[in-house]
N, C-alpha and C positions, 0 to 999 in steps of 0.2 A: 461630923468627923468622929470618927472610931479609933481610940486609942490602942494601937497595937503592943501586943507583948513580945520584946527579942528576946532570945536568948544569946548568950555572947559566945558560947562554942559552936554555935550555928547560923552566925550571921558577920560578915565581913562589909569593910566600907571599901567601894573604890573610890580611888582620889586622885584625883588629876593634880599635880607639884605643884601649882600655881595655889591650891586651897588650900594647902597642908598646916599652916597656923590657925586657918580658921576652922578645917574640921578637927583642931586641938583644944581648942575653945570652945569648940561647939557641945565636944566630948566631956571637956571637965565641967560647963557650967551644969549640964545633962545628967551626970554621973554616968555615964557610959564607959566599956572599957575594950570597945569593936576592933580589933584587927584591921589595920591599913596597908590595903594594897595599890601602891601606886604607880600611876600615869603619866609619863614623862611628857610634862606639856609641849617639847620641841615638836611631838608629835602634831599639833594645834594648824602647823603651816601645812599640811595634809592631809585633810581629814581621811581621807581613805587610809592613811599610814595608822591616823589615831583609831580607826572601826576596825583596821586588822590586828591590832596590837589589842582592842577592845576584846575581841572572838579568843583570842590566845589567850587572852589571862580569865576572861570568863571559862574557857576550855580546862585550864589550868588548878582551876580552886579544889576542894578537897569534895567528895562527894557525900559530907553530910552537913556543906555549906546548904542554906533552904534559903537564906536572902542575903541579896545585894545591894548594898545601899550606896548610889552611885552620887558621890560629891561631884556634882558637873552637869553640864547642861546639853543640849543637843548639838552642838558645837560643829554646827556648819555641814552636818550629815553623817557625822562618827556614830550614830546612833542608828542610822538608816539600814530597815531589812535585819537587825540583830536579831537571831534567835534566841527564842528564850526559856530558860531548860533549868531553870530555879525560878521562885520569885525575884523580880528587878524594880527597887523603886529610884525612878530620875527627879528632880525637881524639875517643872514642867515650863523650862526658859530656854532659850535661845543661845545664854553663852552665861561665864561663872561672872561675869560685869553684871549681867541683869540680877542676877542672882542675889549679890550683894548691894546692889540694887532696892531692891525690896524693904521696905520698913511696918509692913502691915500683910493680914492674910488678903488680900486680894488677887486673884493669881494676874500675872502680866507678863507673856510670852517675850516681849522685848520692852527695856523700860530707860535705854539710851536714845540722846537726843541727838539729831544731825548734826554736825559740825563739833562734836563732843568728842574729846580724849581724853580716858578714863585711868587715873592711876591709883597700883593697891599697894601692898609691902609686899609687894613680891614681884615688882618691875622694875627689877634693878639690874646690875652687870650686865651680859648678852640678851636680856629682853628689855632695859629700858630704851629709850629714844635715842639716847646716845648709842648703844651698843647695836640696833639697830641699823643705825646710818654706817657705823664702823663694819658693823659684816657686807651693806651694801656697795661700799668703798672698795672692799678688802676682793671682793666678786669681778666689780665693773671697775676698777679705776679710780679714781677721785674725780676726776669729771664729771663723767658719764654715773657715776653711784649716787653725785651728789644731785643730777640733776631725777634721777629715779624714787631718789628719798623727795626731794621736794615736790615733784607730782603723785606721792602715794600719803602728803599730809597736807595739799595745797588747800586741801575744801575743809580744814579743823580753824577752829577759833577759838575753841575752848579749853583749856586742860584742868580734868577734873578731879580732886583726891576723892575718893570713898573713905567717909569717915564713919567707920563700920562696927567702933568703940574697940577693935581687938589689939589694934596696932597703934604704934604712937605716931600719929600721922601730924604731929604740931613741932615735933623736933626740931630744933636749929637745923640740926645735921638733915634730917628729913626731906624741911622744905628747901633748905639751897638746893637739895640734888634733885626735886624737883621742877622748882623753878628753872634750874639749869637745862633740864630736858624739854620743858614748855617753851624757854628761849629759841630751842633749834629748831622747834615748828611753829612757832612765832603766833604762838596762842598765852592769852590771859589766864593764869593760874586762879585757881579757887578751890574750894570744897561744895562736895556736894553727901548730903546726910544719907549715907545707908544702914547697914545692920549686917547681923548674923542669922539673924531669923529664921529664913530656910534653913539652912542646916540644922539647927539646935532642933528644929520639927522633923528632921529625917532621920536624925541617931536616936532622939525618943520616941519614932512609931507613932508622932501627930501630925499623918497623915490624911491630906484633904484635897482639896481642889486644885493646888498650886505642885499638885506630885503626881507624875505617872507611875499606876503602878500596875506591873502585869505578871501575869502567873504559868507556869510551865507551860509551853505546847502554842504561846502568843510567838508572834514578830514583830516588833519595834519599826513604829516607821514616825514621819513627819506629821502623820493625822494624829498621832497622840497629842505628841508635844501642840497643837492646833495655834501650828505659826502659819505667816503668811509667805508668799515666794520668796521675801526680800530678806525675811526675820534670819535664815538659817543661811545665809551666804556669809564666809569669812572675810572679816574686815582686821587694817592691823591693829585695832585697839583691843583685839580675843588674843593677842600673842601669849 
């Protein structure tokens, strides 16, 4: 691994809203001080919607931006066919769950287990499980919404905090509204130990095995990221 040097009027972080405490974190334990551009995760339920909005704000940056340090992951094919027309480095996972995920350099394209639902600080109001079944209600019916929510959580057993040291994921407040969202797909609450890791190595330039990184005149496709067919399919626990 080759420690790179940024410069911060020439290097911007993309960040998908879902990360945005963690690449704050990531920034001050780093002393970094990168410009964030961000990725509105609603994008997430389409990934074609998140690679077009990808191409626009990559189009969009200033042109003595020279890299892009992209907080997020391959996220279901939002990365597929991007051209690339600065430096672009990705952390080289499947979705920002495996990401945080991660507690060691070992790189691992997907590090979620079947039947696992995964919860961060930042799965709450319209994206937690409650809010969730309420838009699928709000859509189909109560009936009909409730019987769609229950066959898109029927195969989960598990609901899992990521305890990633950034957030206070032990709160009273915290775990009842946890717990309360584990209740409605009727999985066993618990923790499970992640990190910040990745990131903290993508705003300082310690850059290795676990990051794609490509240089003007490349295409971004799924051979980078070197997932398998199943890794980069959206599931609801990437919301």
């Amino acid at each position: 691994m080759t420690l790179q040097t940024l410069h911060s009027d020439h290097t911007i972080i993309l960040s998908c809203t879902s990360l945005l405490l963690h690449v704050e974190a990531a920034q001050v334990r780093m002393g970094t001080r990168f410009p964030v551009v961000e990725l509105d995760r609603r994008f997430h339920t389409e990934p074609q919607q998140m690679r077009k909005r990808i191409l626009e704000t990559l189009y969009s940056l200033p042109a003595d931006c020279d890299t892009v340090l992209a907080a997020m992951g391959y996220c279901g094919g939002s990365w597929d066919h991007i051209p690339i027309t600065r430096r672009v480095v990705v952390p080289k996972v499947d979705d920002c769950i495996t990401m945080l995920l991660h507690t060691d350099d070992t790189p691992h394209g997907n590090l979620k287990k079947t039947g696992h639902m995964y919860f961060r600080d930042c799965d709450t109001g319209p994206y937690s499980i409650e809010g969730i079944k309420g838009e699928i209600c709000r859509k189909y019916g109560m009936e009909f919404g409730t019987s769609i929510f229950g066959s898109w959580f029927q195969n989960y057993t598990n609901a899992d905090i990521i305890d990633t040291g950034v957030y206070d994921c032990y709160s009273e407040e915290y775990v009842a509204e946890a717990q309360k969202n584990a209740d409605l797909i009727r999985c066993s609450l618990g923790y499970v130990e992640g990190s910040n890791r990745i990131l903290e190595k993508l705003v300082s330039g310690r850059w290795d095995g676990q990051f794609v990184v490509l240089e003007p005149g490349r295409e971004m496709t799924e051979r980078d990221f070197g997932l398998s067919a199943g890794d980069s399919l959206f599931e609801p626990q990437t919301l």
